[in-house]
N, C-alpha and C positions, 0 to 999 in steps of 0.2 A: 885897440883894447888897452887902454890907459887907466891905474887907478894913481901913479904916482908921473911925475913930469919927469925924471931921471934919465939919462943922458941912458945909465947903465939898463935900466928895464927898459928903454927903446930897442936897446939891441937886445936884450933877453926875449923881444917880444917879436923882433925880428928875424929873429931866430928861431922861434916857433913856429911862427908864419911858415920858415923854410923846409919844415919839418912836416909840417900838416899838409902841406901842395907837394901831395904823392903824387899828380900826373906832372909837376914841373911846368905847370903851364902861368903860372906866376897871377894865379887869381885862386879863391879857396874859395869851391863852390859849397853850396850847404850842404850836400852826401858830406864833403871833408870835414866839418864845421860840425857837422851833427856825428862823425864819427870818433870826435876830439872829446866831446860830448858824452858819446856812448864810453870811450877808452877811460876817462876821467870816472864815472860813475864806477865800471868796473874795476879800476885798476885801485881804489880808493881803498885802505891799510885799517883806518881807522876814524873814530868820529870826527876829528878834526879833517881830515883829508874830504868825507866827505862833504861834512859842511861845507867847506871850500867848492867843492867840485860841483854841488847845489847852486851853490853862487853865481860858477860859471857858466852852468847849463842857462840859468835863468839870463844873466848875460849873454849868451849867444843866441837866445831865443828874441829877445829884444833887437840886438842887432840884426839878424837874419828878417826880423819882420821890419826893420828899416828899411833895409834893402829890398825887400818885398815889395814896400811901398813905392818905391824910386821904380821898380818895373826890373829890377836886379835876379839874379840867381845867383852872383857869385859877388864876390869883392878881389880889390886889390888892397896889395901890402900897406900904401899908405892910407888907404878905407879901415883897415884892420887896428892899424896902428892910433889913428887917430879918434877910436868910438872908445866914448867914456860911457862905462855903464852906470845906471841910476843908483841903482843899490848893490852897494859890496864893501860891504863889512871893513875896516883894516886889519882886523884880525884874521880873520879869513883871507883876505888878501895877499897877507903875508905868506901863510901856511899854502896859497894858490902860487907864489914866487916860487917858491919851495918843491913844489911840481912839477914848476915849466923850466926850473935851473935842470931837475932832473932827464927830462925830457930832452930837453937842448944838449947835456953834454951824455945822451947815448942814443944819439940818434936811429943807428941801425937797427936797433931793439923798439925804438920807440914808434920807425917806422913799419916793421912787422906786424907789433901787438896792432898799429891802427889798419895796418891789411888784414889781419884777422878780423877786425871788428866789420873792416867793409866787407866781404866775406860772406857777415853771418846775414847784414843789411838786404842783400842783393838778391 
């Protein structure tokens, strides 16, 4: 999930990855990817935050129906890392960095709020 080439958002983005694979099975299957999804909508402050997190749902919908097509249900890190979505703003983009920094550096929080979310899913 790429919008800029940076050495620095590959690891911020790999780093999400690591956050979102609550069973540690080291592929993010769509329940996780849709739960990123649901936490993003809900967890969203204000109009910017959402707009952003619109962006991304629609990115992971796109992706998840890649992978649909291939016969997938799930992805790996360097699947995750490498899908550039169609349409995403750089302004939203930015303000979507700005999420995933947050995300990444409190994980324990970040990993609860998404077992809540799987929780409500189930």
């Amino acid at each position: 999930m790429k919008q800029g080439n940076s050495a620095e958002e590959a690891a911020l983005l790999g780093a999400l990855f690591d956050v979102l694979d609550q069973d540690g099975s080291g592929r993010l299957t769509f329940k996780e990817l849709d739960c990123f999804g649901q936490a993003l909508v809900e967890g969203s402050e204000d109009e910017a935050e959402k707009s952003a997190s619109q962006y991304m749902c629609a990115a992971l919908v796109e992706f998840c129906n890649g992978l649909s097509r291939s016969g997938s249900t799930s992805c790996t890190k360097a699947q995750f890392l490498a899908f550039e979505p169609t349409n995403f703003p750089a302004k939203d983009w930015g303000v979507m960095v700005g999420i995933i920094q947050f995300i990444v550096t409190t994980p324990p929080a970040s990993a609860q709020f998404l077992r809540m979310i799987a929780s409500k899913m189930a």
